[in-house]
Structure formats: structure tokens, C-alpha cells
N, C-alpha and C positions, 0 to 999 in steps of 0.2 A: 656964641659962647657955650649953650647946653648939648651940641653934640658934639664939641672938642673934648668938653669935661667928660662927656661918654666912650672918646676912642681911649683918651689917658687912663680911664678906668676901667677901660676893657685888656691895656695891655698892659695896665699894674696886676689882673687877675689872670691875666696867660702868664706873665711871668710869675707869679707865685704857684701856680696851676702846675704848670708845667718845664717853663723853661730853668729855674733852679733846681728841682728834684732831679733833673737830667745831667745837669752840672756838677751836684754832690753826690748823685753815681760814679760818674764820671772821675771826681778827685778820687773816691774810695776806688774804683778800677787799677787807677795809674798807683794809688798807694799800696794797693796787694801786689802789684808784677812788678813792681820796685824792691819790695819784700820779700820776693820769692827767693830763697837759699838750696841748697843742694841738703837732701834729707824730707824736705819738706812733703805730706802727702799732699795732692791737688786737684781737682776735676778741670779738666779741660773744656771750653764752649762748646763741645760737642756730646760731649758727657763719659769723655774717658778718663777713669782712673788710673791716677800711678803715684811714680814716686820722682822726685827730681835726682836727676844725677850729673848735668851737669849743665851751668849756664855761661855759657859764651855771647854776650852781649844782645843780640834781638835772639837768640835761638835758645831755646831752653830741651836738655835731655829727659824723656821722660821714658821710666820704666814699668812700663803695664802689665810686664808678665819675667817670671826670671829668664835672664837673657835675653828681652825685648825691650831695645832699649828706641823710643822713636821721637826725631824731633820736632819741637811746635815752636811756631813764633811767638814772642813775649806774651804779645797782647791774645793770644788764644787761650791764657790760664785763665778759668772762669772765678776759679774760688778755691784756696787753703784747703781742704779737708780738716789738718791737724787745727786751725784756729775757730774753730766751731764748734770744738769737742772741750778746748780751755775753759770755752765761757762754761761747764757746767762742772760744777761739784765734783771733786775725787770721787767719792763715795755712790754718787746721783747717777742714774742711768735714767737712758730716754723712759723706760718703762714708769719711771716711778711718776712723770708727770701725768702722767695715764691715769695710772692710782688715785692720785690728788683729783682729778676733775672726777674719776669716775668713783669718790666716794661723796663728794658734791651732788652727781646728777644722781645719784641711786636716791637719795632721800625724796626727789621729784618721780620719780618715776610712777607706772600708771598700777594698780592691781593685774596681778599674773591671770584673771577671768578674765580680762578684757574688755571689762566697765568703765565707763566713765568715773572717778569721784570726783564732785567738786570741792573746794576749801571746806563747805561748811556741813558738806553730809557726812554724812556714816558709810562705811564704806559696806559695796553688798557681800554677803557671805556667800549666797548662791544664787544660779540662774532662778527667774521661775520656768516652772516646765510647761512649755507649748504642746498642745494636742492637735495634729494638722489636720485639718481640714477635709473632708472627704473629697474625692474627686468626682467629680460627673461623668457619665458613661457615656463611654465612646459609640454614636452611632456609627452603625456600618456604610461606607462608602462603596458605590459601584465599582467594577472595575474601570477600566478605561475604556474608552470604543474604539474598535481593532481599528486601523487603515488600511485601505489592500495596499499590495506592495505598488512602487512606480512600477509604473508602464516603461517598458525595457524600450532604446532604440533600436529601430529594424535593422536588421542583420545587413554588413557590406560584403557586398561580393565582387572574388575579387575579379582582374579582366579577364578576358577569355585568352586562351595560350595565346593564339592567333594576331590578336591586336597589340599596337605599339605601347608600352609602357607606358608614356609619355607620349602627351599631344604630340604631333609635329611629323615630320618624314621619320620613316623609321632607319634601323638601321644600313649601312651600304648608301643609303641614297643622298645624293650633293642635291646641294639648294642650286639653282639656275644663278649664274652669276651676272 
């Protein structure tokens, strides 16, 4: 009984895990390329932009450049452009969310010295000043001890006019058959 109740409960947390989040991709997928009209801006799964111009059942016209017009298959629209931009504010630009967080994080921020403060210290006004340390004096090292140079190999010389290049009969003369 206790390692059935463990498979059952291993594949109620895959399917919450993972196999429904796949699923309601999934519908959201088939509900954007069902959606897609002509006018529409869009990114392609590959990451090209454009504009739709014209859809003919699985083939969709996309214009990425004036007078480039190239087609893609339904299912290759990745995502609307134009319905990403509805969800914010007339007035609201990306930058402004910016703003918002970054007058948030400026109040945590550290001192421009580059000190620590903690919550409940005082924060430092100035470094103290360090006097470094004298150095100790460099004794003098020998130099290196020379090495002669190698020993060269003895010179080859080469054959004398007279003798054959090459072991063997020389030239003119046949091997005895």
C-alpha cells in the first residue's frame, strides 16, 4: 500500500510540476496564432520582427522590411508585439518602471566611500589614513652561473665524387639476373 500511495504522489507532483504548466502554454500558444489578424506587429520563434499582411490559413505574410514581405507557418508566431505594449498605461513607459524600483533601491544603497554601514551605526565621514609600512631592503643576488655553450655535433662530410650516392651497384650497372 505505501509505495503505491508514493507513485500516485509522485505523479500528482509531475503533473502539477510540470505537465499542466505545458498545457496552459500550450492553450495560450494556439489562442495567440488563432488571434493573429493582418496589421498585427509580431515576433516570430526565431526572433524576427514584422508586421502581418496577410493570412491565408496555416501561412501567415510577414513584413520585416518595406517591400519584404516573407512567409511563416502559423505556428511559428512566437508572440503579438502589439499586445504587450496594451497591458501598460497610455502615459507609462518602460522607463518609468525603472524609476519606481530605482527610487526604492537608492534608499538601501551603500555610502559613495565604500564603507560598510550597519543599521545601527553612524555612518563614516572619512577614511583613516594609513602610513605604509616601510620595506626591507633588497639584498643583492649573484648573477647566474654562465654554462658553456653545447658541445656542437661533429661535422658530416659529404662522400667523396668518386663513390656511389647510395649503397648498391652504382650507376650503368644491372644486378645479375
Amino acid at each position: 500500500m505505501g509505495p503505491l500511495l508514493v507513485l500516485i504522489l509522485l505523479f500528482v507532483v509531475m503533473y502539477a510540476a510540470m505537465i499542466r504548466p505545458q498545457q496552459k502554454r500550450a492553450r495560450e500558444h494556439q489562442a495567440l496564432i488563432a488571434a493573429v489578424e493582418v496589421g498585427d506587429e509580431v515576433m516570430t520563434t526565431a526572433g524576427i520582427f514584422g508586421t502581418v499582411t496577410d493570412v491565408e490559413g496555416d501561412v501567415i505574410g510577414v513584413e520585416i522590411s518595406p517591400g519584404v514581405v516573407m512567409r511563416v507557418a502559423r505556428a511559428g508566431i512566437g508572440r503579438r508585439i502589439g499586445a504587450e505594449l496594451e497591458e501598460y498605461e497610455a502615459g507609462e513607459t518602460f522607463d518609468d518602471i525603472d524609476d519606481e524600483l530605482g527610487e526604492s533601491v537608492a534608499d538601501d544603497t551603500a555610502p559613495t566611500n565604500g564603507a560598510a554601514v550597519a543599521d545601527d551605526a553612524a555612518p563614516i565621514t572619512s577614511a583613516p589614513e594609513v602610513t605604509p609600512a616601510p620595506e626591507p631592503p633588497v639584498a643583492p643576488t649573484a648573477p647566474p652561473p654562465l654554462t658553456p655553450p653545447a658541445a656542437e655535433a661533429p661535422p658530416v662530410t659529404p662522400p667523396a665524387p668518386d663513390a656511389p650516392p647510395w649503397p648498391g651497384p652504382g650507376p650503368g650497372t644491372a644486378e645479375p639476373g
